[in-house]
Backbone as CSV, one residue per row, in Angstrom:
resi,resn,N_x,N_y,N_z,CA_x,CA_y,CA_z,C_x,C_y,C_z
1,UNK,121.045,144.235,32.263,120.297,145.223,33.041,118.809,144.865,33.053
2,UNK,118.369,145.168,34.673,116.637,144.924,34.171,116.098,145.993,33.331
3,UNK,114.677,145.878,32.666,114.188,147.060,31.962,113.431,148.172,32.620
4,UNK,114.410,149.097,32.624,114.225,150.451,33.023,113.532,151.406,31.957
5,UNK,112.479,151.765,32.977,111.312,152.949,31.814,111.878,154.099,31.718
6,UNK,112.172,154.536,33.361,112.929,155.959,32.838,114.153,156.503,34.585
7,UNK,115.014,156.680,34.566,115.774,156.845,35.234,116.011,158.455,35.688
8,UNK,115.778,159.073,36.905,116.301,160.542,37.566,117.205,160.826,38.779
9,UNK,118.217,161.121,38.721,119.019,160.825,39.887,119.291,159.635,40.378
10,UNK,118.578,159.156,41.375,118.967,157.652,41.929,117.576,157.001,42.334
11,UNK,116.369,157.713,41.376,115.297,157.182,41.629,115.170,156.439,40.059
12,UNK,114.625,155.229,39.918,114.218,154.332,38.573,113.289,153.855,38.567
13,UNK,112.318,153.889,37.757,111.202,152.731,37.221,111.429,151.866,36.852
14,UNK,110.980,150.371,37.211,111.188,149.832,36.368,109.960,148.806,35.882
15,UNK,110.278,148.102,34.843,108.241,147.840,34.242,108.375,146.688,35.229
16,UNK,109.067,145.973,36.055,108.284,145.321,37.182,107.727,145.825,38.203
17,UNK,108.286,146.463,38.416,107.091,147.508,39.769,106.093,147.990,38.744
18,UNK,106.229,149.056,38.011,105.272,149.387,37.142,103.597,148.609,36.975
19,UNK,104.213,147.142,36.768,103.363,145.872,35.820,102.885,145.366,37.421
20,UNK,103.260,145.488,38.188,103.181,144.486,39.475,102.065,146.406,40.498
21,UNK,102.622,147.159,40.182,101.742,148.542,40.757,100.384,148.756,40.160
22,UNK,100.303,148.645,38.460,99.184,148.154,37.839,98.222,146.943,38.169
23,UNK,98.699,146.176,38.479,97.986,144.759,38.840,97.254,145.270,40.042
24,UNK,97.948,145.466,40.949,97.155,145.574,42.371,96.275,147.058,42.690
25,UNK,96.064,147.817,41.398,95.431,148.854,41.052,94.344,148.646,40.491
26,UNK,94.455,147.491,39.407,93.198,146.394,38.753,92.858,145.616,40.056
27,UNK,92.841,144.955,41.189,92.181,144.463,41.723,91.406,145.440,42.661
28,UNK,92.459,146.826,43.235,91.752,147.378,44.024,90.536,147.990,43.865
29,UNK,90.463,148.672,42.406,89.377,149.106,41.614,88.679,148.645,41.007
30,UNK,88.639,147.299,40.604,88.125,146.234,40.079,86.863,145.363,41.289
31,UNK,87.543,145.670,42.025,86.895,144.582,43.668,86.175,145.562,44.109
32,UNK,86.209,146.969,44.201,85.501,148.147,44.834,84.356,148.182,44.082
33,UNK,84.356,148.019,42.574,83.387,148.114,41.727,81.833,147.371,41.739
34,UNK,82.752,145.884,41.975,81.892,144.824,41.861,81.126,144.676,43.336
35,UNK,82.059,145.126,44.355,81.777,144.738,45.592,80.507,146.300,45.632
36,UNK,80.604,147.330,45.190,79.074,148.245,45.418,78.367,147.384,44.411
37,UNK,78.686,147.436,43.133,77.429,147.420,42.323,76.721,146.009,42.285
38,UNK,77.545,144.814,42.683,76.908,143.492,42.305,76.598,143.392,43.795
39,UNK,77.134,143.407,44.855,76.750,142.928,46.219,76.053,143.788,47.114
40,UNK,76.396,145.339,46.330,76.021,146.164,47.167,75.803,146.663,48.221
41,UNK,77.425,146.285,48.864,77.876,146.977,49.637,78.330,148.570,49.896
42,UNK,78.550,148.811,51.319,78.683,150.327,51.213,80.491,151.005,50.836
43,UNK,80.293,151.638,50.322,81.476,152.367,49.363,82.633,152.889,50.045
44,UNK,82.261,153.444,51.283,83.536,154.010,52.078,83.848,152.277,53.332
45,UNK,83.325,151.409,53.491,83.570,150.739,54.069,84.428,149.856,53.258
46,UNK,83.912,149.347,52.217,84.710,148.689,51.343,86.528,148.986,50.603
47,UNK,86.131,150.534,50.703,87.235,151.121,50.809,88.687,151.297,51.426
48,UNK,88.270,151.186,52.696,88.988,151.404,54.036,89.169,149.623,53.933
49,UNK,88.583,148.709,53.817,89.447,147.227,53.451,90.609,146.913,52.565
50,UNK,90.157,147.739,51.293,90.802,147.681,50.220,92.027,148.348,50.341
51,UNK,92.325,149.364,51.045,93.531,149.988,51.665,94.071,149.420,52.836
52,UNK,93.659,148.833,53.491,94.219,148.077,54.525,94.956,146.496,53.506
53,UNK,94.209,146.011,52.936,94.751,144.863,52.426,95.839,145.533,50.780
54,UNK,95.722,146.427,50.396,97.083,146.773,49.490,97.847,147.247,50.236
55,UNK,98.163,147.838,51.497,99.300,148.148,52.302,99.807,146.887,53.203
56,UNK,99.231,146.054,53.219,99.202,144.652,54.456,100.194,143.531,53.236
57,UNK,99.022,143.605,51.695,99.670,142.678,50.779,100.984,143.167,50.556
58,UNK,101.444,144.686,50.277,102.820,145.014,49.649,103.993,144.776,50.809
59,UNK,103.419,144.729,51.780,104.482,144.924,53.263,104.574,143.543,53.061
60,UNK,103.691,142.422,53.282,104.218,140.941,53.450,104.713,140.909,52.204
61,UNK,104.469,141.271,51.143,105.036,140.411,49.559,106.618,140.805,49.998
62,UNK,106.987,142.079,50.585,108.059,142.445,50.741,108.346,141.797,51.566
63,UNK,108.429,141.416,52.810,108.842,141.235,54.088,108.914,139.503,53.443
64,UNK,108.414,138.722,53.023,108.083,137.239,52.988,109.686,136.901,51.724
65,UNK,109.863,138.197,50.902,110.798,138.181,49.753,112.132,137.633,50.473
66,UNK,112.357,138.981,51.861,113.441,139.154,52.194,113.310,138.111,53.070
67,UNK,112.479,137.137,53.737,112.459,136.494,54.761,113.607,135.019,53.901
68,UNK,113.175,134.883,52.590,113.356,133.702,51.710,114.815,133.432,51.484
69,UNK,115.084,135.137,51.376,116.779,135.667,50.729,117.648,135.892,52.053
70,UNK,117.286,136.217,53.479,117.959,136.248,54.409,119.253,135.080,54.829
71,UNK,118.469,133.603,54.473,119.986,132.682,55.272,121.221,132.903,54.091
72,UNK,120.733,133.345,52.856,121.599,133.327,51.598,122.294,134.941,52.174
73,UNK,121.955,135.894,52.399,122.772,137.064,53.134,123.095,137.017,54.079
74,UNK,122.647,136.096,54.894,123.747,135.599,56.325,124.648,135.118,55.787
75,UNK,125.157,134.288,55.221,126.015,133.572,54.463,126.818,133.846,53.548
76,UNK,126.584,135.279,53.611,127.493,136.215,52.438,127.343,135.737,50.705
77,UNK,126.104,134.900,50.936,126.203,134.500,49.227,125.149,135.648,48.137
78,UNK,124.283,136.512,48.690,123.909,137.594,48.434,124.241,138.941,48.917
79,UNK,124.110,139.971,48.381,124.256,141.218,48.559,123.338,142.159,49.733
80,UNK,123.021,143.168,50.026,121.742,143.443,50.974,121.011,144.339,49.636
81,UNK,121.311,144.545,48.694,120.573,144.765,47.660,119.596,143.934,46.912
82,UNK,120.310,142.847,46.950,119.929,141.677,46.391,118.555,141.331,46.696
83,UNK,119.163,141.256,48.608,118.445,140.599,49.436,117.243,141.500,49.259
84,UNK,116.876,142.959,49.465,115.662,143.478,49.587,115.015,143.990,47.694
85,UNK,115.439,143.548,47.017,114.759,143.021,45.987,113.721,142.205,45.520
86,UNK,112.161,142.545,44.904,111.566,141.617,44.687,110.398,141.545,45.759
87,UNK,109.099,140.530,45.080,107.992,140.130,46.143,108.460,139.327,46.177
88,UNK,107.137,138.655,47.024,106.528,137.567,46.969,105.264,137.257,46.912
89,UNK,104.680,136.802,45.762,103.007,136.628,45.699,102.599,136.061,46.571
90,UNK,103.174,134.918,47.512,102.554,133.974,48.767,102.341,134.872,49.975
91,UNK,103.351,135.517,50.194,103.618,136.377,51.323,102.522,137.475,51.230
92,UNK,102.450,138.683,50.257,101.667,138.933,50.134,100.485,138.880,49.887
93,UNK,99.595,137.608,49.271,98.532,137.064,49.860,97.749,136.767,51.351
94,UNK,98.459,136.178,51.383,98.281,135.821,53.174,98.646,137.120,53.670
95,UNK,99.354,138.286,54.144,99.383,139.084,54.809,98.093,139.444,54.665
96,UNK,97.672,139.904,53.149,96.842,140.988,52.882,95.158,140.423,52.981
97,UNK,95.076,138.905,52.856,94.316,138.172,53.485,94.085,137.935,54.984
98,UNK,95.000,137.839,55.876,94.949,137.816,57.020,94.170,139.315,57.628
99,UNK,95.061,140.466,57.097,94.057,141.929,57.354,93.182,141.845,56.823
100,UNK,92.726,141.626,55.608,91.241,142.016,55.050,90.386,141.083,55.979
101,UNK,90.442,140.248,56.623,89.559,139.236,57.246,89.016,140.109,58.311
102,UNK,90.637,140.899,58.863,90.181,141.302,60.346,89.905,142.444,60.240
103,UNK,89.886,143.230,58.744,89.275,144.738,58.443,87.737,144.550,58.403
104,UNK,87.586,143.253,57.420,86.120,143.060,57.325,85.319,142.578,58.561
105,UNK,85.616,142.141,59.639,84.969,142.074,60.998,84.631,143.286,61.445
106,UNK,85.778,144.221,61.298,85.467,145.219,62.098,84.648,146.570,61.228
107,UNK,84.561,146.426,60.050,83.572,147.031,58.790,82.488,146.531,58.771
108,UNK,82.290,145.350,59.394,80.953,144.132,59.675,80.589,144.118,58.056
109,UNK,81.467,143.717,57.565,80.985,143.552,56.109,81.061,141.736,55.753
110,UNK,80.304,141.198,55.086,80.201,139.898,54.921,81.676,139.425,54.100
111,UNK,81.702,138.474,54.727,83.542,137.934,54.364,83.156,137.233,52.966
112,UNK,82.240,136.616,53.025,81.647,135.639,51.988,81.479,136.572,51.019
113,UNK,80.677,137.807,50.908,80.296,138.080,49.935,81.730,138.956,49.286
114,UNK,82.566,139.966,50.002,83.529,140.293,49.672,84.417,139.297,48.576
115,UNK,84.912,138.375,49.427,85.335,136.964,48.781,85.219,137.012,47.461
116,UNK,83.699,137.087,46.883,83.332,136.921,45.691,83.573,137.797,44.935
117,UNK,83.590,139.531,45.533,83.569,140.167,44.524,85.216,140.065,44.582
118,UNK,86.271,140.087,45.379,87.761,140.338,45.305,87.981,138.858,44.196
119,UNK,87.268,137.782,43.712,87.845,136.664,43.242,88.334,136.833,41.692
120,UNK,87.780,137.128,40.970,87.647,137.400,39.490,89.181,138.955,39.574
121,UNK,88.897,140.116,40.236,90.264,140.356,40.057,91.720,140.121,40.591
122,UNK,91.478,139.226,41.808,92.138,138.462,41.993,92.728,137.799,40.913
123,UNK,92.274,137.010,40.083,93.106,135.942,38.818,93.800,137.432,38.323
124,UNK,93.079,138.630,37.976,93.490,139.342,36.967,95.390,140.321,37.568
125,UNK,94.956,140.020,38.793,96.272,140.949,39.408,97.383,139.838,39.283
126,UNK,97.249,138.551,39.541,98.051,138.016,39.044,98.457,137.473,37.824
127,UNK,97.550,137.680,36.824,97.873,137.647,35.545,98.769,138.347,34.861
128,UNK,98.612,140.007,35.032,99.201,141.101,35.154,100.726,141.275,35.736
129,UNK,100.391,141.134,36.514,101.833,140.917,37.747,102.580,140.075,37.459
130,UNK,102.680,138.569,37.080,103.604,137.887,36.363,104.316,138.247,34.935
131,UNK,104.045,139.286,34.410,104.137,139.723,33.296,105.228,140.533,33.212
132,UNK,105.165,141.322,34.757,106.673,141.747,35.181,107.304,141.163,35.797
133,UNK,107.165,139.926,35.954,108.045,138.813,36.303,109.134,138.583,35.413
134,UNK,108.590,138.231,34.240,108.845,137.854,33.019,109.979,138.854,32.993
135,UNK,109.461,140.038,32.502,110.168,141.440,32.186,111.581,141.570,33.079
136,UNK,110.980,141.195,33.955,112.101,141.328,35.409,113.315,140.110,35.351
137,UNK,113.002,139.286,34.618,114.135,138.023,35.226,113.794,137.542,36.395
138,UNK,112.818,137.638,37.339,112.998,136.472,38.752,111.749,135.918,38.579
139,UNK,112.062,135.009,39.546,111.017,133.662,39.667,111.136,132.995,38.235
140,UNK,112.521,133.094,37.978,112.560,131.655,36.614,112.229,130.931,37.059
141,UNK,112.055,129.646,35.846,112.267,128.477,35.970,113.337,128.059,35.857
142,UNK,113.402,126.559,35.867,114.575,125.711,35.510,114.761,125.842,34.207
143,UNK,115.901,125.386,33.994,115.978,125.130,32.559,117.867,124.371,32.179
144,UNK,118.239,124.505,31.061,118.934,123.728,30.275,119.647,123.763,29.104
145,UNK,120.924,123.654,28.697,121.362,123.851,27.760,120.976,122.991,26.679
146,UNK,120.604,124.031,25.251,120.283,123.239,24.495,120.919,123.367,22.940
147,UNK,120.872,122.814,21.767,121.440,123.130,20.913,120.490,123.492,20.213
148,UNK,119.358,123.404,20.529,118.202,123.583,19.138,117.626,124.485,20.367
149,UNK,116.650,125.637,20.306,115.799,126.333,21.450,114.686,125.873,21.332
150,UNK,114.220,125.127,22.469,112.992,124.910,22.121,111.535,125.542,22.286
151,UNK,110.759,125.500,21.278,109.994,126.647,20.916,108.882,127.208,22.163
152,UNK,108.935,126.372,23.488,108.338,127.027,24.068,108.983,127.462,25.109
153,UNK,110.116,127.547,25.198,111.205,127.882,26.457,111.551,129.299,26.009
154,UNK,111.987,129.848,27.544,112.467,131.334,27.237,113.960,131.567,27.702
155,UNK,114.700,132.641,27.016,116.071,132.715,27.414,116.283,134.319,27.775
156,UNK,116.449,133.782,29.557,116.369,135.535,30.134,117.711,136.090,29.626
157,UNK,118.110,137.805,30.237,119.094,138.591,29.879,120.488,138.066,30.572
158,UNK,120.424,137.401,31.411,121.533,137.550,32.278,122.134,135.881,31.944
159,UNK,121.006,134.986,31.369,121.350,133.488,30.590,122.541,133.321,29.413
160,UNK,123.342,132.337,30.261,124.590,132.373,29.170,123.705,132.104,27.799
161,UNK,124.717,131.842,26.755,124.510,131.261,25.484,123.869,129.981,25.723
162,UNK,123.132,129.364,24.814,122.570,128.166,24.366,121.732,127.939,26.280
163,UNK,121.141,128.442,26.736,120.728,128.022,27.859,119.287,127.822,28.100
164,UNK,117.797,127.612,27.825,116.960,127.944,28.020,116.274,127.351,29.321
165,UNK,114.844,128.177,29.749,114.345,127.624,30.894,112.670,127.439,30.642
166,UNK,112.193,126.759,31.416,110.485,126.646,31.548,109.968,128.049,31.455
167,UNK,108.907,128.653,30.834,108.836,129.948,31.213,107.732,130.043,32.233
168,UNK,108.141,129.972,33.643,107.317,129.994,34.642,106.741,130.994,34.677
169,UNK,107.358,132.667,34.687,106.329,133.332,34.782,105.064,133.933,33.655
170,UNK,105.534,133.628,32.427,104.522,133.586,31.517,103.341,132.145,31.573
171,UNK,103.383,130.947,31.962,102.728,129.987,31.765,101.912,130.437,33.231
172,UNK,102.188,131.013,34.138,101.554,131.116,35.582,100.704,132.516,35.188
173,UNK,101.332,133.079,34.272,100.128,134.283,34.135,99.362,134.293,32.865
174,UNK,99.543,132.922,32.406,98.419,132.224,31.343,96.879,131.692,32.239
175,UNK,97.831,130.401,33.003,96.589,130.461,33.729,95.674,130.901,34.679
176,UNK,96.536,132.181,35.459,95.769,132.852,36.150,94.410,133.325,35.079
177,UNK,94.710,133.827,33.743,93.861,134.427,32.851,92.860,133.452,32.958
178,UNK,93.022,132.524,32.550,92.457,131.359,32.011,90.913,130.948,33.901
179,UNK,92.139,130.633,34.488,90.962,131.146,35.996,90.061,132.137,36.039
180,UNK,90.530,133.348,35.527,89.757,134.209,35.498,88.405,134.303,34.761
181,UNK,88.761,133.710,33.111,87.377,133.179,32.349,86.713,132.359,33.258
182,UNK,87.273,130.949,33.928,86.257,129.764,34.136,85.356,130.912,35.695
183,UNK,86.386,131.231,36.447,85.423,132.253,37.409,84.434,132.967,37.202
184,UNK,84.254,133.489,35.634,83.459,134.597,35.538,81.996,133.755,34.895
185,UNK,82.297,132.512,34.689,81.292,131.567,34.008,80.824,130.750,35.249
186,UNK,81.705,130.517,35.974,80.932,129.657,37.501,80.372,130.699,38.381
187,UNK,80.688,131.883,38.703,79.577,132.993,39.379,78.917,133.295,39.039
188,UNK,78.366,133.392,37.376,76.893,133.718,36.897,76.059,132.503,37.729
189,UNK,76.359,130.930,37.508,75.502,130.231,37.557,75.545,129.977,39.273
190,UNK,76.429,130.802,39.742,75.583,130.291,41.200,75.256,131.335,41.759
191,UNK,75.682,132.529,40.787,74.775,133.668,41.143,73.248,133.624,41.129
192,UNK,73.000,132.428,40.089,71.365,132.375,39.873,70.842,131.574,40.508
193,UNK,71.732,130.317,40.919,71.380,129.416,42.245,71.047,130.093,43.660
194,UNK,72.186,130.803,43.526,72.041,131.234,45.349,71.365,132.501,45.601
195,UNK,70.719,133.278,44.297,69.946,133.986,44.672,70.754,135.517,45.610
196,UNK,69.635,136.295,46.312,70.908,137.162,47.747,71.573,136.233,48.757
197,UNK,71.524,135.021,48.476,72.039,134.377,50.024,73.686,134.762,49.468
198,UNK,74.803,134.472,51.174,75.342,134.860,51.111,77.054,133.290,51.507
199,UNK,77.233,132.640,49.704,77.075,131.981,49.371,78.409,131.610,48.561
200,UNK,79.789,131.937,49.083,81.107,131.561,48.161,80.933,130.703,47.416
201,UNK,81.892,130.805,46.002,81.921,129.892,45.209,82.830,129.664,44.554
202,UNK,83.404,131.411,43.841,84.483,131.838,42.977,85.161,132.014,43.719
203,UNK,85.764,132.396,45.199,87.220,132.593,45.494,87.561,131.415,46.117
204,UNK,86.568,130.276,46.552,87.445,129.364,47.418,87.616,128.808,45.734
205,UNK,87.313,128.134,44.439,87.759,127.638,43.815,88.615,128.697,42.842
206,UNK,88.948,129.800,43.038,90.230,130.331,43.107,91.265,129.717,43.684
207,UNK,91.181,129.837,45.467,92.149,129.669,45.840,92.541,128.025,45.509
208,UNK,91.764,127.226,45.325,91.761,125.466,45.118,92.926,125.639,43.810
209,UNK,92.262,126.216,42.832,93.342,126.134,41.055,94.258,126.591,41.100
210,UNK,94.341,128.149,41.928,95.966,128.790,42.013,96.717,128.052,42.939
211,UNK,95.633,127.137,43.846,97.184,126.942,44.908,97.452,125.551,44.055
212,UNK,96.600,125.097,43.480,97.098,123.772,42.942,98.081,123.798,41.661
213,UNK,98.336,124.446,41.310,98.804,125.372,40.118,100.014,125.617,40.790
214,UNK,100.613,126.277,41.857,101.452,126.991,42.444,102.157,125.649,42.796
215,UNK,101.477,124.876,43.911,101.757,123.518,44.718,102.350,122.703,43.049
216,UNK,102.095,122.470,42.411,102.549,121.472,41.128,103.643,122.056,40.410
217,UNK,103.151,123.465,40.189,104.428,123.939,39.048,105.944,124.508,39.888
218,UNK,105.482,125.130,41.003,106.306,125.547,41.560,107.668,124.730,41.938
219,UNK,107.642,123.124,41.507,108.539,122.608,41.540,109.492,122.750,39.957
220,UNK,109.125,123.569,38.914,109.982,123.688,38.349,110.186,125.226,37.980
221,UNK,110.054,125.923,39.420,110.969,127.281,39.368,112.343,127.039,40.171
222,UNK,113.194,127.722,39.512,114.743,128.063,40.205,114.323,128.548,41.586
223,UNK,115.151,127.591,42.345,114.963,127.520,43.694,116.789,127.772,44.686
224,UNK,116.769,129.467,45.236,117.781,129.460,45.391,118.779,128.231,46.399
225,UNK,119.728,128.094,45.885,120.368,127.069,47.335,120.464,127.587,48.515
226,UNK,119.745,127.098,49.515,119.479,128.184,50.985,118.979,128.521,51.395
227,UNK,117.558,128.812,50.387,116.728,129.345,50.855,115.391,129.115,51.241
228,UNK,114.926,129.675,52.125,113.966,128.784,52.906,112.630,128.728,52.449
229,UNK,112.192,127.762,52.087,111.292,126.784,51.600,109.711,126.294,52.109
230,UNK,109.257,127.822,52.638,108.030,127.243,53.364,106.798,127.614,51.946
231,UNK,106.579,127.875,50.860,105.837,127.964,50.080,104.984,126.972,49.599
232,UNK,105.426,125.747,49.119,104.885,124.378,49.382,103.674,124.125,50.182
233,UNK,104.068,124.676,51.544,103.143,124.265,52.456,102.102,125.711,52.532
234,UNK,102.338,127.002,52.037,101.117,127.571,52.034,100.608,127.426,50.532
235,UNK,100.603,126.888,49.771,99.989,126.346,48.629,99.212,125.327,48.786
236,UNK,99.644,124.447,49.617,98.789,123.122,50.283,97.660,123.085,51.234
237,UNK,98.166,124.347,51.731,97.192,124.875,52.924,96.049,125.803,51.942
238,UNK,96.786,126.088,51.005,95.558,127.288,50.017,94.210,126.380,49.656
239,UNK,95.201,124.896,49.137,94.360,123.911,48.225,93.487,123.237,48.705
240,UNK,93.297,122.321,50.442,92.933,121.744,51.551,91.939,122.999,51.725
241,UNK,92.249,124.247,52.208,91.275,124.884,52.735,89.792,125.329,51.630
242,UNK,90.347,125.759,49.838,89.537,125.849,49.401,88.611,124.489,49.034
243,UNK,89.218,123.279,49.008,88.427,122.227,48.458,87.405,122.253,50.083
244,UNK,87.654,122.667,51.400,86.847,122.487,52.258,85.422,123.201,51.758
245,UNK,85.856,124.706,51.650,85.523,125.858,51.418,84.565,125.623,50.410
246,UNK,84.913,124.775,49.100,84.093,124.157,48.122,82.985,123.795,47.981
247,UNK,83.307,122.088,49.006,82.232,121.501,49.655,80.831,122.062,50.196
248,UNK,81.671,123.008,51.308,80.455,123.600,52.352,79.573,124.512,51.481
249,UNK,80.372,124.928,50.172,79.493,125.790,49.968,78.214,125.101,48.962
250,UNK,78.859,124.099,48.495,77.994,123.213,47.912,76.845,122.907,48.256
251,UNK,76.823,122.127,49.685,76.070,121.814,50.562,74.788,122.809,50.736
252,UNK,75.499,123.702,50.863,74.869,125.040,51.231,73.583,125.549,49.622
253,UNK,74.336,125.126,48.361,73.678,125.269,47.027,72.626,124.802,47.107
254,UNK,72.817,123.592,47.608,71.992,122.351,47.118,71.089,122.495,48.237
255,UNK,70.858,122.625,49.393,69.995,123.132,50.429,69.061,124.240,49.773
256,UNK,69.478,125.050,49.380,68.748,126.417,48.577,68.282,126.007,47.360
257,UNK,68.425,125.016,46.633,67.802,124.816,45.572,66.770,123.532,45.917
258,UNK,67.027,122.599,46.742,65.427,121.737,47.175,64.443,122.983,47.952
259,UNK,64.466,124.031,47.984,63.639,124.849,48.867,62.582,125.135,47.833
């Protein structure tokens, strides 16, 4: 059974929604914070983004889940329970990215500076959120029968005897953490470089480590037979766009500091 907090009629908690409802509660309030007090932006505008992109992120994480699990329920090899079970962190990124872009045009709020303040809880929602991964059983890894367990492998509930796997979702919400420190140490110092200009730094090399992170490891998560396989390529597209994203902003540093 997954772990259930508390059960009423035919409604259940369970600590993956829970852990995954928390997470995106830490970024929403986390990003609202930083985005008045460090950028100082206005409060009801920032707002009305932040609700557009947690209803945009939960609809694609959902919609991108079932998009993955669909040829496997055409095929009668899943259930329709099955099938509408579960995110997807890719899916919901990009949805909730795609709206916040086009919330923040129309809020005329600076994309750049937003960027910065959503980056730092960004690492933290997914730090969080893999945690009920874990809890949950999905998005294993691979793994292997062994006779000895080895000490850094994990053995989910539903794993025969002697079986262990990579623990993908604990090692992915190590280093989201771990992003999150080096982020909070690279925006002081180009906070002091770039002065008020308006000047990314921390979310495109967000998106550069998580997608490179995602793009590398993601080849040793359990990958259903069937199912469709476009993640790869928005991880690649995450990694290409922030190393652009990088650059320019570099450019942009180093212009402001011969001044």
């Amino acid at each position: 059974m997954y772990p259930i907090i508390f059960k009423i009629s035919f409604v259940e908690a369970r600590s993956y929604y829970l852990l995954w409802a928390s997470a995106l509660l830490i970024f929403v309030f986390w990003t609202r914070r930083r985005a008045e007090r460090i950028w100082g932006m206005d409060d009801d505008a920032v707002t009305s983004v932040l609700l557009w992109v947690y209803c945009a992120g939960i609809l694609g994480s959902f919609a991108a889940s079932v998009a993955e699990k669909l040829p496997l329920y055409l095929s009668g090899e899943l259930t329709l329970e099955m099938t509408l079970r579960g995110l997807s962190s890719g899916g919901g990124m990009l949805a909730g990215g795609l709206v916040g872009i086009w919330r923040l045009w129309k809020c005329k709020i600076n994309i750049e500076d937003f960027a910065e303040a959503a980056a730092v809880p960004s690492a933290a929602l997914l730090g969080v959120g893999r945690i009920g991964c874990l809890m949950e059983g999905c998005c294993e890894g691979i793994g292997k029968y062994c006779s000895d367990a080895p000490w850094w492998t994990v053995h989910l509930h539903y794993d025969p005897a002697g079986f262990y796997r990579y623990p993908s979702q604990l090692f992915e919400s190590l280093a989201s953490f771990g992003i999150l420190l080096l982020l909070l140490a690279v925006e002081r110092m180009a906070r002091r470089i770039r002065g008020e200009r308006s000047i990314a730094v921390a979310f495109p090399l967000f998106m550069t480590l998580y997608g490179l992170y995602r793009f590398v490891f993601d080849n040793f998560r359990e990958q259903p037979a069937g199912a469709s396989g476009s993640g790869e390529l928005i991880w690649l597209f995450a990694v290409v766009f922030g190393i652009l994203w990088l650059v320019f902003s570099a450019m942009r540093l180093l212009r402001t500091r011969g001044r």
